[in-house]
N, C-alpha and C positions, 0 to 999 in steps of 0.2 A: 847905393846902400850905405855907401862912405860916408857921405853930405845927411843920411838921416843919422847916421849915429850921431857924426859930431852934432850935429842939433837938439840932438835929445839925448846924449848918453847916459843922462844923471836919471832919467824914467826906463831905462834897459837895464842897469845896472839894481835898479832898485826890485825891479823884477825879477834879476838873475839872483836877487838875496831872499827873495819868498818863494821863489821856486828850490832853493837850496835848504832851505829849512824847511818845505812839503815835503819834499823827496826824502830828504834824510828822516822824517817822520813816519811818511810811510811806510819803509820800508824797516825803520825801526818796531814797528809795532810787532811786527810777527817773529823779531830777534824776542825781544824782552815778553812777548804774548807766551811763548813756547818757554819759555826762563821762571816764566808764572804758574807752567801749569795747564795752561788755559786748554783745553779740547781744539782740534781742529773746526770742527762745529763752530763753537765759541769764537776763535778769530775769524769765522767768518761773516760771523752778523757783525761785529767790531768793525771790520774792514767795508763790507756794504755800506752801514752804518754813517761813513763817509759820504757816500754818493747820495746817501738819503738828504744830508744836510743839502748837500750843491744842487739837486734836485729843487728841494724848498726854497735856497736863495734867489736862485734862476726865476724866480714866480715874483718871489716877495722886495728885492734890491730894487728894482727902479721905483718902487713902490714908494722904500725907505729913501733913496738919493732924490727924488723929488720933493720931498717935503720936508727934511732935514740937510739935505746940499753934498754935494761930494767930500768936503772936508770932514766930515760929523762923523759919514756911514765909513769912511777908509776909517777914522783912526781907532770910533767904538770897535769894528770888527778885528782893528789889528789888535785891540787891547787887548781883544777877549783869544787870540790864537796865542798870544803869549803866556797868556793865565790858562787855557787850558792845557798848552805842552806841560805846565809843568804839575798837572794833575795826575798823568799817568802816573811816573812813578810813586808821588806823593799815597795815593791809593790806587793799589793795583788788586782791582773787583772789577769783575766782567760788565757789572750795571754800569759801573762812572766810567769804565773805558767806552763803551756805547755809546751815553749821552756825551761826553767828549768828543768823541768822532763826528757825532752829528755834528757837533758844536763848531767844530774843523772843517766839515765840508762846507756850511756856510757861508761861515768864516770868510774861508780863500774864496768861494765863490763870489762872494760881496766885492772883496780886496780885486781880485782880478777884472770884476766889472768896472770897477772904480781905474785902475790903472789903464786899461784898455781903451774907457774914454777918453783919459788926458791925451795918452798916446798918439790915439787919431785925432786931437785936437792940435796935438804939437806939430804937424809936419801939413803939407800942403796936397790939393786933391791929385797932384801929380806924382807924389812920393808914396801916396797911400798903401799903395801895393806891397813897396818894399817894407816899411814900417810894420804891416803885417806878416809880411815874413819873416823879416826881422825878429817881429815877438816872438813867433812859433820857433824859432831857432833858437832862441833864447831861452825859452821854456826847458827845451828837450836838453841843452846842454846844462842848465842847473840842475835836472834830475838825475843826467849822467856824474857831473860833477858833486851831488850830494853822496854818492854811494862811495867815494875813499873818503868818506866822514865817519863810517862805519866802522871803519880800521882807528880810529880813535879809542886810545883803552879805558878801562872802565865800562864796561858793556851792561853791569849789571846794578850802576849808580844812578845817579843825577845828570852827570855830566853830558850825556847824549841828548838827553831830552832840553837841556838849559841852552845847548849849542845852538838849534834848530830856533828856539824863543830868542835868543838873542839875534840870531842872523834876521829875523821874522821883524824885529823892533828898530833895529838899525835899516832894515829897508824903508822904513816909512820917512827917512830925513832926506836921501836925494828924491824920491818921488815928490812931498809935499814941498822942499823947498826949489824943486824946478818946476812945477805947474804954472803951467800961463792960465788966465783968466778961465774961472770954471766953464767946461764947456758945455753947450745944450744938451738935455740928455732925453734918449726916445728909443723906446726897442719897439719893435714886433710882436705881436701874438702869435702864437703858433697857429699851423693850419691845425682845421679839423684831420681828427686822425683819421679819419676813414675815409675823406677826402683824398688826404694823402696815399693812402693806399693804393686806392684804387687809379692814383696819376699814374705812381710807381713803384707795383709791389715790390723789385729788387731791392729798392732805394731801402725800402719801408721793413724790410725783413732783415737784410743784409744789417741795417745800423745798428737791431735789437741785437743780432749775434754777434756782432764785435763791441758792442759794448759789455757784453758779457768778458770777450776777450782780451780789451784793454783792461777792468780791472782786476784778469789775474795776474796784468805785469803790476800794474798798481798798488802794492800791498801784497796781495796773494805771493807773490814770487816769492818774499823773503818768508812767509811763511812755512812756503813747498821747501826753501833753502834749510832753514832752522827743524823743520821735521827730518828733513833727506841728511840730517848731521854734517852738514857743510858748515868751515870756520867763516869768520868775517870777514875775512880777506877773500874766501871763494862767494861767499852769496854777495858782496858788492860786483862781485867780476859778473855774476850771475843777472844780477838784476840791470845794472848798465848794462849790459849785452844787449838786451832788449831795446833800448834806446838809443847805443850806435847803431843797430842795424836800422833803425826808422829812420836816422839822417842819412845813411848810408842809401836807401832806397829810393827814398821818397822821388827825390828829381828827376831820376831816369825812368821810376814808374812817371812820372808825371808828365814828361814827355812822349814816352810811348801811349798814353793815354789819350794826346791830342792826336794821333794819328791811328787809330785805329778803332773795333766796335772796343768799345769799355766793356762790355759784359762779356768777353772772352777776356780780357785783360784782369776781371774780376774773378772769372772761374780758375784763369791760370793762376794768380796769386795766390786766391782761398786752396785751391790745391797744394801750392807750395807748403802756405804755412801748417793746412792739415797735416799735411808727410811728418814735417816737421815736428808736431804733435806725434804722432803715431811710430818717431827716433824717441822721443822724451821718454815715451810709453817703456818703452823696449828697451834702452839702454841708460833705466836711472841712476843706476852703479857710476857710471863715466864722466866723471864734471866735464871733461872737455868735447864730449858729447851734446853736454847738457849747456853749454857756452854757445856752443854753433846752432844748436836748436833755439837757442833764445833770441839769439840774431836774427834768423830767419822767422821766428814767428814777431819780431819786432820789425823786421823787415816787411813785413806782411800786414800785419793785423794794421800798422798806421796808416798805411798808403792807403789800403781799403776803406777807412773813414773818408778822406778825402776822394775816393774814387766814388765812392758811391754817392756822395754829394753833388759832384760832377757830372754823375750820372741824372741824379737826380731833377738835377739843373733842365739839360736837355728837354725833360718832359713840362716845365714850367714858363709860363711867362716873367720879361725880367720883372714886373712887380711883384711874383708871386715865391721870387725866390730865397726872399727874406725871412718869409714866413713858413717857406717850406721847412729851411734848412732848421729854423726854431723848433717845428716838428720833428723833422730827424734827431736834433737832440734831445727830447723829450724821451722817442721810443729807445734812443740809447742809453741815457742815463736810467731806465728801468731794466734793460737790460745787466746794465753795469752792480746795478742792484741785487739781481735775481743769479748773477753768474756766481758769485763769491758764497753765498750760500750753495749752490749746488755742487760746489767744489768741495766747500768744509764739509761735506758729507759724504762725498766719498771719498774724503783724504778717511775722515775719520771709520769710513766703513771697510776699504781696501790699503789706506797707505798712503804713502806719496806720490804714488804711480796715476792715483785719480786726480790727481792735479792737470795731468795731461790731458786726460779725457775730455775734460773741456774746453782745452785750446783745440783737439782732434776735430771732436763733432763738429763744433758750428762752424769752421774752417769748411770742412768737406758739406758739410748740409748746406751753407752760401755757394761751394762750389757747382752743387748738384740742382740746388734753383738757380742758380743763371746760366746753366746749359738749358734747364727748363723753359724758364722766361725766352729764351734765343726761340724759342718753338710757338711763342706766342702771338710775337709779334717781329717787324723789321723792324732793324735798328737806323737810327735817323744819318743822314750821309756824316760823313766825318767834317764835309766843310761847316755844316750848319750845327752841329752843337758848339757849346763853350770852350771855353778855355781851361785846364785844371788849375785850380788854386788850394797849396797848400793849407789845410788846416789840420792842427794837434788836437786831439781828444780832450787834453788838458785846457782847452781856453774854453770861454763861453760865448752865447748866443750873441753878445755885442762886438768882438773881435769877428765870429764869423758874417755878420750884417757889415759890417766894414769891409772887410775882406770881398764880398760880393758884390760893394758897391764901386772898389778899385778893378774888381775884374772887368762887369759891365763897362768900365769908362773905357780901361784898355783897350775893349772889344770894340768899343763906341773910333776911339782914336786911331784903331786899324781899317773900320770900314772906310773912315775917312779920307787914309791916304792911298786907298785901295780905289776909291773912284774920282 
């Protein structure tokens, strides 16, 4: 992993700077939303709003980078995320913060498509793997490290929002001036959705419910923070909490994954984090309660994206897992959609206490269908499924196609020395 950094440092780096101006965006929104006024309701179509945009990009960006080139689509989309950071405060009404949002999730979505290809263009079919994990590590510690940006004073100016536009415009100088020659570009189609289902209803159920789950770390959290009357210094500890605990997990879930049924490995984690939920529930009064809860359901709710993929895997042929996994992010990012409205409504209808509710249920409801699913069918011997390979909620369909196609090699390179 050494040998790809120093190879590419100036495209991780560049990544660690749009991921530090998303993070700090997002989770600014529901400081200065609550500052505004806004209804819990209200931030939560804002917050959705988001996933709407990255939803549309994920369809329309190979669309746009085929016919106008990878140079065009990074730097128009980067333009447009530094002109829209600095629209919130400029007018702060429910309408422009919406279409903003959309305009954001886009946005990143476009920018991280575009980065992700150079990335796996920069390093070799043998490094692949690491470079992909590499990003995902990457990713998750700009989002950790965006939240002591929050502790920056002026909470109620410009200054927060100019931060995150400026870190956003200074990313695109080591990305575009270290790219090697633009690289080919080609995704996937997604499978049919009902195709997909009926390969793998876990797979297929499981993604819609944690997508719901990722974006209430996503945005939603500092929302639940700024309602629950916690200062800035406690909703940053609040929000990264959620995101150590997914680095913190991930590996050792990911190992134990390759050694056992995954869908007991799915229902014990879904259970954890439910619990987890169900301490949130109970003890909102307690920030330091409400820290260890965060951990655990970040502990949880990430791995299970990548567990359920893996899962998913197993039921697929390797040409089919490309397309699968484009599917799974499909029913996730509707999920992701649908979760943050149905929070802003019962924040707004009970409190901040309904924040939980929705990390609780779909936590225990994936727990309670894959004890089901176990009743359906046997699960495939542990030698003949795959391998688990890391992947963050936060990348797109092109990082994960990549990522699939370094596992498949690995798997390819061990049957080899194997006979």
């Amino acid at each position: 992993m050494i040998n790809v950094l120093a190879g590419s440092w100036p495209l991780f780096f560049g990544v660690l700077l749009l991921l530090l101006g998303n993070g700090l965006q997002g989770s600014l929104m529901g400081i200065r939303g609550n500052a505004a006024g806004f209804s819990p309701f209200v931030m939560s179509v804002i917050i959705s709003a988001y996933f709407l945009g990255f939803m549309i990009a994920s369809r329309m960006t190979p669309t746009m980078i085929r016919r106008v080139g990878h140079v065009r689509v990074f730097a128009a989309l980067g333009s447009m995320i530094s002109a829209a950071l600095i629209m919130f405060p400029t007018i702060e009404h429910p309408a422009v913060w919406i279409a903003m949002r959309v305009l954001l999730g886009f946005a990143f979505c476009g920018v991280y498509v575009t980065s992700e290809s150079w990335i796996n263009n920069s390093v070799t079919n043998e490094r692949r793997g690491q470079a992909i994990s590499l990003y995902m590590i990457t990713q998750m510690l700009g989002i950790i490290a965006a939240q002591a940006l929050l502790l920056v004073p002026d909470p109620s100016g410009y200054l927060l929002f100019i931060i995150p536009s400026v870190l956003v415009s200074i990313s695109f100088a080591p990305i575009l001036l270290a790219i090697s020659p633009t690289p080919a570009f080609e995704t996937t189609k997604p499978m049919n959705l009902w195709s997909l289902f009926h390969t793998t209803p876990l797979g297929f159920v499981g993604m819609s419910l944690m997508g719901a789950v990722f974006a209430l770390q996503f945005g939603m959290s500092a929302v639940f923070a700024s309602i629950a009357g916690m200062t800035l210094q406690q909703t940053s500890i609040f929000v990264a909490a959620f995101y150590v605990g997914a680095l913190i997990c991930q590996y050792p879930l990911g190992w134990l994954s390759d050694r056992m049924d995954r869908r007991v490995l799915i229902a014990i984690v879904a259970a954890a984090g439910g619990t987890a939920g169900i301490g949130g529930l109970l003890f909102t009064d307690s920030f330091t309660v409400l820290v260890v809860v965060a951990a655990i359901t970040g502990g949880s709710a990430n791995p299970l994206y990548s567990l359920l993929i893996a899962y998913t895997n197993d039921f697929l042929a390797p040409e089919d897992m490309a397309s699968g996994s484009a599917g799974l992010m499909f029913v996730n990012g509707i999920g992701a959609i649908i979760g943050p409205l149905v929070t802003g409504y019962l924040m707004q209808a009970i409190g901040p206490r309904g924040y939980f509710i929705l990390i609780a249920v779909p936590m225990l409801a994936l727990t309670g269908y894959a004890l089901y699913r176990m009743t359906r069918r046997a699960a495939p011997s542990v030698d003949e499924t795959g391998s688990y390979t890391y992947y963050a909620p936060t990348g797109t369909v092109v990082a994960m196609e990549y990522a699939q196609e370094a596992a498949l090699e690995a798997a390819d390179a061990d049957e080899d020395r194997t006979t």
